[in-house]
C-alpha positions as CSV (number, residue, x, y, z in Angstrom):
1,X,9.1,-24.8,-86.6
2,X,6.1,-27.4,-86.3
3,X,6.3,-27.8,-90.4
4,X,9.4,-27.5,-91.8
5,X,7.3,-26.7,-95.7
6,X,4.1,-25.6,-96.8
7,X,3.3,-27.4,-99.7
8,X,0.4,-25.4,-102.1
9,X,-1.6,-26.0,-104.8
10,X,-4.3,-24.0,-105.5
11,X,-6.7,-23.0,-108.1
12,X,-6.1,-20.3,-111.1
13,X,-6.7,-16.9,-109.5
14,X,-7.2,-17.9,-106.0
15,X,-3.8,-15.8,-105.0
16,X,-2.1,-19.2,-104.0
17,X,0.9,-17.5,-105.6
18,X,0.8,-14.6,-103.1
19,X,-0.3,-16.4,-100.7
20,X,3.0,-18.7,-100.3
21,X,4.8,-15.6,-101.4
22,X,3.8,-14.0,-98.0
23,X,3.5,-16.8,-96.1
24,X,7.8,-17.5,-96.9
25,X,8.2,-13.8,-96.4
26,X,6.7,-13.8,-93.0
27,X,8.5,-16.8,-91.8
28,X,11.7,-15.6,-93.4
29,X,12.2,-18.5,-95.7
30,X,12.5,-18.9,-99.1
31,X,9.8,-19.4,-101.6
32,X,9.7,-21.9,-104.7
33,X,7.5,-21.8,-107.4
34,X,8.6,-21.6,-111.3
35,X,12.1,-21.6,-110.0
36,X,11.7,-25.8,-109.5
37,X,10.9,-25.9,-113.2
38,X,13.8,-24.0,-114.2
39,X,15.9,-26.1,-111.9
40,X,14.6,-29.3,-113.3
41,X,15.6,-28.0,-116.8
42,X,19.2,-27.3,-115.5
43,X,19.1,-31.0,-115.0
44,X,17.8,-32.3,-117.9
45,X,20.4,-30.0,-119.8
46,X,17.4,-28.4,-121.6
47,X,16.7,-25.0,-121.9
48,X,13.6,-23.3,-119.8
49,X,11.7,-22.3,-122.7
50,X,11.9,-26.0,-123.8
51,X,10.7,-27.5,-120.7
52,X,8.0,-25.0,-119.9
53,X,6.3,-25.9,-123.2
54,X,6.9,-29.5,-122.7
55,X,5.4,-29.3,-118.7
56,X,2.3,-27.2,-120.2
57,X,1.7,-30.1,-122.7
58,X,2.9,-33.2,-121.0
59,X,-0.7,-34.5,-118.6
60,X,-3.0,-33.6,-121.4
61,X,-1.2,-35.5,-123.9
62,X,-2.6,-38.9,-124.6
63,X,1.1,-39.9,-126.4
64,X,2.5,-38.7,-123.0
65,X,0.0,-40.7,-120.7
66,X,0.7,-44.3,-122.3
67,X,4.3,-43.5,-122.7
68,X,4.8,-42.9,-118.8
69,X,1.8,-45.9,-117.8
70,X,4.6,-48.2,-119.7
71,X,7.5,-47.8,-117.3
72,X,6.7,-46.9,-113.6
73,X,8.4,-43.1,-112.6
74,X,12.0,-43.2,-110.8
75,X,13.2,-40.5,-108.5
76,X,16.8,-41.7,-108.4
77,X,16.9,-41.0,-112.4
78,X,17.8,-44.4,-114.2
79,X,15.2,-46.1,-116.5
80,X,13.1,-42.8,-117.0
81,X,12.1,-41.8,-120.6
82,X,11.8,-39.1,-122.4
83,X,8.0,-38.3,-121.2
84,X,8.1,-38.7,-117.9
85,X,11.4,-37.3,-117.4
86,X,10.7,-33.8,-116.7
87,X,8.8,-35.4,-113.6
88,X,11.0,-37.3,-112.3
89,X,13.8,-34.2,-112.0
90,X,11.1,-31.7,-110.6
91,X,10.2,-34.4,-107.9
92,X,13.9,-34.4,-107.1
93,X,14.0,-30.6,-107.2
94,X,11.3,-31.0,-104.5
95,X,13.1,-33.3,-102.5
96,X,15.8,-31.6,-102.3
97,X,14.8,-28.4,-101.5
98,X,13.0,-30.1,-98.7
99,X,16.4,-31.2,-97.3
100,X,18.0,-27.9,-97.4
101,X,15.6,-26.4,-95.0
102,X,12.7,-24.5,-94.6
103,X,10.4,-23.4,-97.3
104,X,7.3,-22.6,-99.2
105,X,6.6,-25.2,-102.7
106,X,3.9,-24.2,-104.8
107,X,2.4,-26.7,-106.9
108,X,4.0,-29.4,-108.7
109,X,2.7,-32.3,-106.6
110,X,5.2,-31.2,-103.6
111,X,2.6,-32.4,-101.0
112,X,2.6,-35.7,-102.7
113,X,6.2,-36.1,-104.0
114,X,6.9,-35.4,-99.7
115,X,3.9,-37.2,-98.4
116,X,6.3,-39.3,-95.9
117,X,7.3,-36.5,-94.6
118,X,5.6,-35.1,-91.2
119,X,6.6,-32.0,-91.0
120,X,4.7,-31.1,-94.6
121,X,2.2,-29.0,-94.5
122,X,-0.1,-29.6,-97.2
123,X,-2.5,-27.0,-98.0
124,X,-5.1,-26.2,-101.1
125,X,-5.9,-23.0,-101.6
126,X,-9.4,-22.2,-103.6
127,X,-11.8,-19.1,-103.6
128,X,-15.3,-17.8,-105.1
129,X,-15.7,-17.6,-108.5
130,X,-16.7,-13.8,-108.7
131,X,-13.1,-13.3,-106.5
132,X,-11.0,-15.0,-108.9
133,X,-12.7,-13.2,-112.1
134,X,-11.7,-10.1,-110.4
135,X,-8.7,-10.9,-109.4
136,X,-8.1,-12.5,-113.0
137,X,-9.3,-9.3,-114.9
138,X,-7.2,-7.0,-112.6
139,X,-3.9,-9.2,-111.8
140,X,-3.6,-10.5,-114.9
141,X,-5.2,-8.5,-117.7
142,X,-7.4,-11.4,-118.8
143,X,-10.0,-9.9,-121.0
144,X,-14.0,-9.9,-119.4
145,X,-15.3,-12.6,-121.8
146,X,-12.4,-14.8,-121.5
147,X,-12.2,-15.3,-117.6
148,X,-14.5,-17.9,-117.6
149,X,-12.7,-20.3,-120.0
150,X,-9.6,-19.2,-118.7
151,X,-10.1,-20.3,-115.2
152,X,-11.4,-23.5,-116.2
153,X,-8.4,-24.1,-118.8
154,X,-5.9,-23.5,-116.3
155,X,-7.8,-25.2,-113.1
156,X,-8.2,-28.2,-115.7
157,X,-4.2,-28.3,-116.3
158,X,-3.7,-28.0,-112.5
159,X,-6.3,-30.7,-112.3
160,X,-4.5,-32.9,-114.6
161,X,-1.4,-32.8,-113.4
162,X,-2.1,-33.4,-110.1
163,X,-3.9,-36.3,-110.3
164,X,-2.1,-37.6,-113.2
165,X,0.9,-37.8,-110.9
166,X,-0.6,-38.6,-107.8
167,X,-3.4,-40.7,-108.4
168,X,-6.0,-38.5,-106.3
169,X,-8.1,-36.1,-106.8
170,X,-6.2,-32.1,-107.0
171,X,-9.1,-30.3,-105.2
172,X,-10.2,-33.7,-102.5
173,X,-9.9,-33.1,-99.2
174,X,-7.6,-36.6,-98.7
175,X,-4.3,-34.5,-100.4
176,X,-3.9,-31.8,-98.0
177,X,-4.1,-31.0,-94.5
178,X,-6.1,-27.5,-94.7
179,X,-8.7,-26.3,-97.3
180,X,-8.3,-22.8,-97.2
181,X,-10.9,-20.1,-98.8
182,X,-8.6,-17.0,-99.5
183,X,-11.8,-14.9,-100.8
184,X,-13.1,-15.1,-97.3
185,X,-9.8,-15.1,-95.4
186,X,-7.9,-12.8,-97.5
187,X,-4.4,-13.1,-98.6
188,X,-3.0,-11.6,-96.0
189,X,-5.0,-13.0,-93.2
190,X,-4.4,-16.4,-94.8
191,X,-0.9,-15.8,-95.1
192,X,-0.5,-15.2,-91.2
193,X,-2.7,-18.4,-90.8
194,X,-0.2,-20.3,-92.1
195,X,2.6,-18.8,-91.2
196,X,0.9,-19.4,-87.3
197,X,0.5,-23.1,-88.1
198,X,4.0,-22.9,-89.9
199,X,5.3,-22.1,-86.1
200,X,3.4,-24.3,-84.2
């Protein structure tokens, strides 16, 4: 394989999720998504209830942010506090999943956390508004006159953490390798696009 992982953020609703899902299923790889977070609170000794409020929290806390600007992220795991440390053990999740072989990361700054690496593929997936509200209304069972605020609520999290992290911009063209519009593509089309790059 040309790229060894596909690395994908993408926006709330978009089917980014599905997407990767199908992607990894088609290549015959595996797929990471919620499982890194779980893994990073297997080694942090914390339970995943604990770390998943704690990960929803962490960017858009002003606490959070001058705790971590006061001492510089480590991968290796020494001189990491108690805010930033969550971080620092997904990134290593990352990392090592990357070594193991083959797969499909969504979110949590993989493109950036492997950025030396060349065979990442780094991708952003995004769609129309009106395809995300349906898809949030029928996927997920938000309610009609919440879909707009919820898209934004969780695109503003993504946002957040991404560039929190990574110092660039989550939905800039600089970060990724391929802007992809899955409202026009489809999932499944855009899951054999990659999956074709994937291959070289």
């Amino acid at each position: 394989m040309r790229y060894s992982v596909i690395a994908i953020e993408r926006e709330y609703a978009s089917g980014g999720r599905e997407i990767g899902e199908k992607t990894a299923e088609i290549l015959g790889i595996p797929c990471y998504n919620s499982q890194v977070l779980q893994m990073a609170a297997q080694k942090l000794g914390k339970s995943p209830d604990y770390v998943q409020e704690m990960d929803e929290t962490a960017p858009n806390s002003l606490l959070y942010s001058l705790s971590v600007m006061a001492k510089p992220i480590s991968f290796d795991g020494s001189r990491v506090d108690t805010a930033n440390s969550l971080h620092a053990a997904e990134a290593k999740v990352v990392w090592n999943l990357a070594q193991e072989g083959p797969c499909v990361i969504i979110g949590r700054c993989a493109g950036v956390i492997l950025k030396d690496r060349r065979d990442v593929l780094r991708v952003f997936i995004h769609a129309a508004p009106e395809f995300r509200a349906k898809r949030a209304q029928e996927e997920y069972g938000i309610p009609e006159r919440e879909i707009a605020q919820t898209l934004r609520r969780f695109d503003r999290k993504r946002a957040g953490y991404y560039s929190f992290f990574s110092t660039q911009k989550w939905d800039g063209r600089s970060g990724y390798d391929l802007m992809l519009d899955s409202s026009k593509l489809g999932l499944e089309s855009s899951a054999k696009l990659l999956a074709f790059l994937a291959r070289g």
